[in-house]
N, C-alpha and C positions, 0 to 999 in steps of 0.2 A: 691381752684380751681385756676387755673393757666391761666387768659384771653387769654392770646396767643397762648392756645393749645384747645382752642374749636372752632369747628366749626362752621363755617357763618351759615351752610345750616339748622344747630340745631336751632338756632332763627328762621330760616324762620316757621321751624316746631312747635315750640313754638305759632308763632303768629296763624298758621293757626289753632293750636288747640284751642287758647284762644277764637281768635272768633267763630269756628264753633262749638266746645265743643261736637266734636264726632270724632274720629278717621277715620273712613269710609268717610265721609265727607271733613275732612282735607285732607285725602289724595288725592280725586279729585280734590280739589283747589288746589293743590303743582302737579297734576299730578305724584306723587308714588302711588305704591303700598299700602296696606292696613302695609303688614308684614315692609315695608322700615319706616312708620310713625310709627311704633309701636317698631321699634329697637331704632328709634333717641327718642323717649321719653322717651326707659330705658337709654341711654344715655345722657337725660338731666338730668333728676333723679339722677342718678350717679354724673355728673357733680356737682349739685346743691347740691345732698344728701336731697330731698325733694318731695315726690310724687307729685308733681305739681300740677298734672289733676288724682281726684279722678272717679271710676264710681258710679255715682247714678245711680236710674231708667231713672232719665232726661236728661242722657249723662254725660260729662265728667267734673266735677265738680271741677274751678280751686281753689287750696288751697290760704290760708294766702299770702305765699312766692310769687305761681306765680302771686295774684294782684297787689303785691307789683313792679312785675316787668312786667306788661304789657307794663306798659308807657314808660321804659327806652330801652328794647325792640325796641319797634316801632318805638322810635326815631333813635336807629341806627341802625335799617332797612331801614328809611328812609331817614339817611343821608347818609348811601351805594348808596342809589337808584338816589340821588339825584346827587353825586358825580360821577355817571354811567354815569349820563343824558348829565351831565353840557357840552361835545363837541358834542352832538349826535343830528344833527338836527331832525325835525322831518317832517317827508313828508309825510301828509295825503294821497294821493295815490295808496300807498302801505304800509298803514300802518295795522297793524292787535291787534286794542286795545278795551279793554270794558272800558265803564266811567258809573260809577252809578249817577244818577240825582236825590237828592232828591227835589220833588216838591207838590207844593200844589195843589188842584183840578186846581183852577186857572190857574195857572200856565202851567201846561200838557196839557189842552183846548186851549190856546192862543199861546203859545211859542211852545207845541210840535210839531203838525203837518209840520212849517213851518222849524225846525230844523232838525225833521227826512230825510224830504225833501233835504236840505243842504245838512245834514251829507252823504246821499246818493249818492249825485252829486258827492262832493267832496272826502270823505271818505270811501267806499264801504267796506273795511276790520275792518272799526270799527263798534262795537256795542254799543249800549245806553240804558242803564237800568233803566226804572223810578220806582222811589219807592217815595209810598205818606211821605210829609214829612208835615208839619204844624210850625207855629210859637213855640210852646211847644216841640217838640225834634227834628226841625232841626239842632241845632248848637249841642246836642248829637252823632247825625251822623255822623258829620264834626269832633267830634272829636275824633270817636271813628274808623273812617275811613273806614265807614260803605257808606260813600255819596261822592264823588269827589267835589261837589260844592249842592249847594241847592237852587232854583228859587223860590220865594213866597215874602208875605210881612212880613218883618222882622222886628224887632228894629235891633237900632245898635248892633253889636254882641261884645263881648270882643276882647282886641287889638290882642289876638293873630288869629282872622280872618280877613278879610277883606272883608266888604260889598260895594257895588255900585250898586246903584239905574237904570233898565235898562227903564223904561217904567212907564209912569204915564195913568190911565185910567177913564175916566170919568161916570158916572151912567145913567140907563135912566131904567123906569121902565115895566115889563113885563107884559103880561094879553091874554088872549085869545080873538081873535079877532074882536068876537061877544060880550062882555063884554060890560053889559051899562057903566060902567065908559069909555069904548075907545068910545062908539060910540055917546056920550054926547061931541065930542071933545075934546080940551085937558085939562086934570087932572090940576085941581084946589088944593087946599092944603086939604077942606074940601070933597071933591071925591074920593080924594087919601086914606085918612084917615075911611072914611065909611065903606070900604071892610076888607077884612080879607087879613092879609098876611102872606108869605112864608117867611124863613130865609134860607140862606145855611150857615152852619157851621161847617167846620169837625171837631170840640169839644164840639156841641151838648151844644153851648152857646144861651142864650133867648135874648140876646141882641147882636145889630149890628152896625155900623158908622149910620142906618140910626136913631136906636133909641138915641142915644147918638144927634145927630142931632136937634132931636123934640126936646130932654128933653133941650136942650138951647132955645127953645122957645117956652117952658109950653107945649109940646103936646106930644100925644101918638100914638102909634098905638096899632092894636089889633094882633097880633101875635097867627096863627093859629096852623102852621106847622112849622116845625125846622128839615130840610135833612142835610145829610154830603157831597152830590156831585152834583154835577151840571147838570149831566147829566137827572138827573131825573126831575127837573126843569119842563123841557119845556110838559110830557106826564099830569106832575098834575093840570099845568096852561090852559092845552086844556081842561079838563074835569070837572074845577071847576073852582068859580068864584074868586078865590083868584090873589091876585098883590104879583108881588114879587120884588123886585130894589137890578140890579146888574150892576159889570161893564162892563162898553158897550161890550167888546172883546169875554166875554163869554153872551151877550146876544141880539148879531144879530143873531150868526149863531142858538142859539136855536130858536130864532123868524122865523127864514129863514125854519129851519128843519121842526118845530112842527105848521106853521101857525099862528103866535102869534100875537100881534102887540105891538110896541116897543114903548114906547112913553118916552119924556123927565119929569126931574124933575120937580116937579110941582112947580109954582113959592112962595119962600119962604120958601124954603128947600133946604138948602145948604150944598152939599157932596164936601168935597176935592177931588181929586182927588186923584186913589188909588194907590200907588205906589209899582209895583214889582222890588223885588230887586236880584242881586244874591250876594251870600255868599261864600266864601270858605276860608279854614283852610291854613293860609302860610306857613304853610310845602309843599303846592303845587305851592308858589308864582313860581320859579324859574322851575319849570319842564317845558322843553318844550309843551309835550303832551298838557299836562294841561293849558302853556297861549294857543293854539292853540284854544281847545275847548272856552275857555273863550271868543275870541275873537270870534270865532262861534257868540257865545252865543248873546253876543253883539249883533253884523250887524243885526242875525235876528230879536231880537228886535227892533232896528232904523229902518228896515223894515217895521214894521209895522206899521209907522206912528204915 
């Protein structure tokens, strides 16, 4: 095969099959036709001399060859893309762009609403797509170009991303109102520990910062219930007598919604403080689009105090 007589637009066709692994589908994301994607894949075929994208029952099933060349693909789609960009400023105003947000529960609770907001003001032609991401396969996303950037608490990621920390949030524990432990004044270590409590987890782990916490100074708690989202928090702590300790950002506004009462760490329990980070993959360092949203991203976090 001869590099300098294939077509650009055959990669782009390539990529959009690999990821959506249905013809029908790829071609909405490319905007052609169903028959236009289905000519350039006998044409990659050709090209390549390899059915690329087989069909199973479960779509379009990429061979050996094409995983072989996902990656080198994408890279020079996106140094095309990248080398597009490099004079092309970018004017939120009138711009017309989607950016995929992978974030954690966390994360969409405290940063979305105040971003959508932003992005509103400022950006009216762009969209924002959040999709749950988690400490376990956000940097998948990131690198499979499935995510633009990803919000939550991360470890460091490998060098070919770049993480910064936007926001540290402190703890303070939840209970329904009328709960003898609130109305006994405030939670002692031994009060604290009496009840039964809630975890949020969205990897449906039994352990949390707060038990790692105890376990440095000999104690336990009893662990009732273990949810994946936050939002349900605040309906099971009205109707039962269970504590739950999270950080402050996503547990005013359920105290505020649900009636709850908020109280702080009990003394002698010492939470770090939790740090949300964002992440993205530096294939996106240099896009304009990309630092614009990033810098978004930022302010409204410093916003928030």
């Amino acid at each position: 095969m001869d590099p300098d007589r294939l077509d650009l637009n055959l990669l782009r066709v390539f990529a959009a099959l690999e990821r959506e692994r249905h013809v029908t589908r790829a071609a909405a994301r490319l905007g052609l036709t169903q028959s236009a994607v289905s000519n350039a894949l006998r044409r990659l075929r050709a090209a390549f001399e390899d059915d690329l994208f087989q069909r199973t029952p479960g779509g379009m099933e990429p061979t050996a060859l094409a995983r072989e060349l996902s990656a080198p693909v994408t890279a020079a789609l996106d140094a095309v893309r990248v080398a597009l960009e490099l004079n092309q400023a970018f004017e939120p105003a009138s711009a017309v762009e989607e950016f995929v947000v992978g974030a954690s529960d966390y994360a969409e609770l405290a940063l979305g609403p105040p971003l959508v907001a932003a992005l509103r003001s400022r950006a009216p032609g762009v969209s924002l797509v959040f999709r749950h991401a988690d400490r376990e396969m956000a940097l998948e996303l990131l690198d499979q170009d499935r995510a633009h950037l990803a919000l939550g608490v991360f470890p460091e990621p490998p060098v070919r991303m770049t993480r910064t920390v936007l926001v540290r949030d402190g703890y303070g524990v939840l209970l329904r109102a009328d709960h003898p432990a609130a109305a006994a004044g405030r939670l002692d270590l031994d009060a604290y520990l009496a009840w039964p409590h809630l975890l949020v987890s969205p990897v449906a782990s039994r352990e949390g910062a707060v038990d790692r916490a105890l376990a440095e100074i000999g104690r336990r708690r009893r662990l009732a219930v273990v949810v994946s989202h936050h939002l349900v928090v605040g309906p099971m702590l009205a109707g039962s007598d269970l504590v739950c300790t999270l950080a402050q950002r996503t547990a005013r506004p359920l105290a505020e919604r649900f009636g709850l009462a908020l109280e702080p760490l009990p003394p002698g329990l010492a939470l770090a403080p939790q740090p949300t980070s964002l992440v993205f993959h530096n294939r996106y360092a240099q896009r304009p689009a990309h630092r614009w949203l990033r810098g978004l991203v930022a302010e409204t976090a410093r916003r928030l105090g």
